[in-house]
C-alpha positions as a LaTeX table, in Angstrom:
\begin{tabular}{lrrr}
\hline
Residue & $x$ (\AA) & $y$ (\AA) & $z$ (\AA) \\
\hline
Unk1 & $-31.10$ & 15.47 & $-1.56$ \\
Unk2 & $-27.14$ & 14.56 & $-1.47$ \\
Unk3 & $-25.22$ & 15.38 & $-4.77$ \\
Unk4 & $-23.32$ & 11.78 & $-5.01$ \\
Unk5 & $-20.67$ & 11.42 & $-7.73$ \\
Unk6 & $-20.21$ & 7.54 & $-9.09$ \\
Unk7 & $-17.64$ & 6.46 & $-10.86$ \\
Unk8 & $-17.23$ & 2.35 & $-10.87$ \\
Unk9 & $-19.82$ & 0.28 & $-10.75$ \\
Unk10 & $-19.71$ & $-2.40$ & $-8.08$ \\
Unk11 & $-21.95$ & $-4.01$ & $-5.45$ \\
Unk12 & $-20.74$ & $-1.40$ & $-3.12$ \\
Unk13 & $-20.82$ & 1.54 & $-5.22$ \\
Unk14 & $-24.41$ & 0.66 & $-5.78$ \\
Unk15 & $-25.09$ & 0.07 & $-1.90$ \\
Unk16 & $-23.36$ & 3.65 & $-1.23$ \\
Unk17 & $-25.38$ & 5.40 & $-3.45$ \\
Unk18 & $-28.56$ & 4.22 & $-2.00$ \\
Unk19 & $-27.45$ & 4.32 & 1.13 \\
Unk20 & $-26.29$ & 8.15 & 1.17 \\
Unk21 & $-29.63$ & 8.80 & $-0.55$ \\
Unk22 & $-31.78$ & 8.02 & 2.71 \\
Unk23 & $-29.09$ & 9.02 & 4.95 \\
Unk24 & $-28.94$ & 13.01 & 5.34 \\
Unk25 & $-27.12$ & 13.02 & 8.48 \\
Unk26 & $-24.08$ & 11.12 & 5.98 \\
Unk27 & $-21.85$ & 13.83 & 4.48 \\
Unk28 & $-18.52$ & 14.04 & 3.13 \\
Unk29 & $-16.23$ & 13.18 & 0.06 \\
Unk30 & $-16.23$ & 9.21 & 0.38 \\
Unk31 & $-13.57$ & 6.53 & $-1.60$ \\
Unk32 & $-15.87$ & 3.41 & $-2.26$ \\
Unk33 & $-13.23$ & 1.16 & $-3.82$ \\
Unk34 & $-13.33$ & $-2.66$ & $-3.92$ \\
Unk35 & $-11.72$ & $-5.46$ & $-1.37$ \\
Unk36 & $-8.41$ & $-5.35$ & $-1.79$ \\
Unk37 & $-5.95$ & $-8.14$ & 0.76 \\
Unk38 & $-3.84$ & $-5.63$ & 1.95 \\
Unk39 & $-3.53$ & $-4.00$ & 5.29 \\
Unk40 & $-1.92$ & $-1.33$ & 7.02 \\
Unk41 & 0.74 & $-2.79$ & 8.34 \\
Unk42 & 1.86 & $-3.83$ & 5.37 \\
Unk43 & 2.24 & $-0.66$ & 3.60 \\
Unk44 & 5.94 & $-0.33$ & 4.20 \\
Unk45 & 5.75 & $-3.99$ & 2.03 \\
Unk46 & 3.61 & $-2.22$ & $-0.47$ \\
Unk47 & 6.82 & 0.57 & $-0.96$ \\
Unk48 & 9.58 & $-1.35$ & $-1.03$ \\
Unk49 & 8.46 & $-5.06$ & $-2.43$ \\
Unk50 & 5.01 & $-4.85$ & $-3.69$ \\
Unk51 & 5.62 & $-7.93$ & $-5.62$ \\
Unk52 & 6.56 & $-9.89$ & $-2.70$ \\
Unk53 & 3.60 & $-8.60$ & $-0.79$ \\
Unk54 & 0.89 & $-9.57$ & $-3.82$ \\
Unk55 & 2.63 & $-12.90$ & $-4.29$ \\
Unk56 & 1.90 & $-13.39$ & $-0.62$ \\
Unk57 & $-1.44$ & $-11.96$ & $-0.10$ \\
Unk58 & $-2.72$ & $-12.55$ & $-3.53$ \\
Unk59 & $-1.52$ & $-15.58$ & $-4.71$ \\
Unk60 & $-3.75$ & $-15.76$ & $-7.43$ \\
Unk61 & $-3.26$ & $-12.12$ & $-8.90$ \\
Unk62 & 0.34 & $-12.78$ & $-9.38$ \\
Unk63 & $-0.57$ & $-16.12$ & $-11.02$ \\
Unk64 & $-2.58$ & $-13.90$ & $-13.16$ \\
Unk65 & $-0.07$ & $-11.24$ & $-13.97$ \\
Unk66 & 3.14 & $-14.54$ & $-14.53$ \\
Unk67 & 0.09 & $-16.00$ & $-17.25$ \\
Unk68 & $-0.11$ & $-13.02$ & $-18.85$ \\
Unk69 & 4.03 & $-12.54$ & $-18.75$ \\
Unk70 & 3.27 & $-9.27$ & $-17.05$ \\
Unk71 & 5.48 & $-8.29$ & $-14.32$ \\
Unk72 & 4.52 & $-7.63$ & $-10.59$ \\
Unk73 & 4.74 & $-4.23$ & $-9.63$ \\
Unk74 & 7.78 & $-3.37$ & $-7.79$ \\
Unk75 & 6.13 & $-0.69$ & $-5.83$ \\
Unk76 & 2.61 & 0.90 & $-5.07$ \\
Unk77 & 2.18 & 3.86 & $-3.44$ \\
Unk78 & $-1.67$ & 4.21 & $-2.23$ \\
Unk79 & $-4.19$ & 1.69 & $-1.87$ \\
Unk80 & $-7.77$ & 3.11 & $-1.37$ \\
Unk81 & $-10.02$ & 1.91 & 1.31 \\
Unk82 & $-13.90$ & 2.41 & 2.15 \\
Unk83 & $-13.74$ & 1.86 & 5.76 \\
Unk84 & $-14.88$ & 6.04 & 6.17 \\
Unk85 & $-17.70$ & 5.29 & 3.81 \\
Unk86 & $-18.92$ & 1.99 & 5.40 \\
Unk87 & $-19.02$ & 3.21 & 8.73 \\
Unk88 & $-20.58$ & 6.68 & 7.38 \\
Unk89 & $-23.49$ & 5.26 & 5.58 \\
Unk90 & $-23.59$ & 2.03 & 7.62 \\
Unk91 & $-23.27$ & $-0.42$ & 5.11 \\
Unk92 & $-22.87$ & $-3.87$ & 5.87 \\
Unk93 & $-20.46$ & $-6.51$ & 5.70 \\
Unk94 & $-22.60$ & $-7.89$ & 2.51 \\
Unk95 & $-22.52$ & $-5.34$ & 0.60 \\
Unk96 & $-19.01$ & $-4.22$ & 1.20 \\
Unk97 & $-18.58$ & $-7.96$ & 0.15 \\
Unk98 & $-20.48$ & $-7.81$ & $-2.80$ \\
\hline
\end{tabular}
């Protein structure tokens, strides 16, 4: 049996977990992190005017933050992805989405 860490809970944490439970031929250290509306061309953006690049790409997060009288980030320097873990344990576009 795989030794899986979790920490998050999420549609796609839980779909990882069962997935990499069945799937012995899966191994690895996986990120499962949620959708986020970046991509990687944008991570030059992302170092030099992440609050340009939210207000673009996620209108309604920097709505959220200028409610709240929080301000943007000015910079971010990772973003985690699950792309290795999708294709690893062959989830599917639903439960990525989820």
């Amino acid at each position: 049996m795989p030794l899986v860490a979790v920490t998050g809970t999420s549609g796609l944490v839980g779909a990882a977990v069962a997935r990499a439970a069945v799937t012995a031929e899966a191994t690895g250290i996986f990120v499962v992190a949620g959708r986020h509306p970046f991509r990687r061309t944008g991570c030059g953006a992302l170092l030099d005017d992440a609050a340009g690049l939210i207000a673009a790409r996620a209108p309604e997060v920097a709505a959220a933050f200028a409610e709240r009288g929080w301000p943007l980030p000015r910079t971010l320097d990772r973003v985690y992805g699950s792309s290795a873990a999708t294709a690893a344990l062959r989830l599917s576009a639903h439960a990525v989405s989820a």
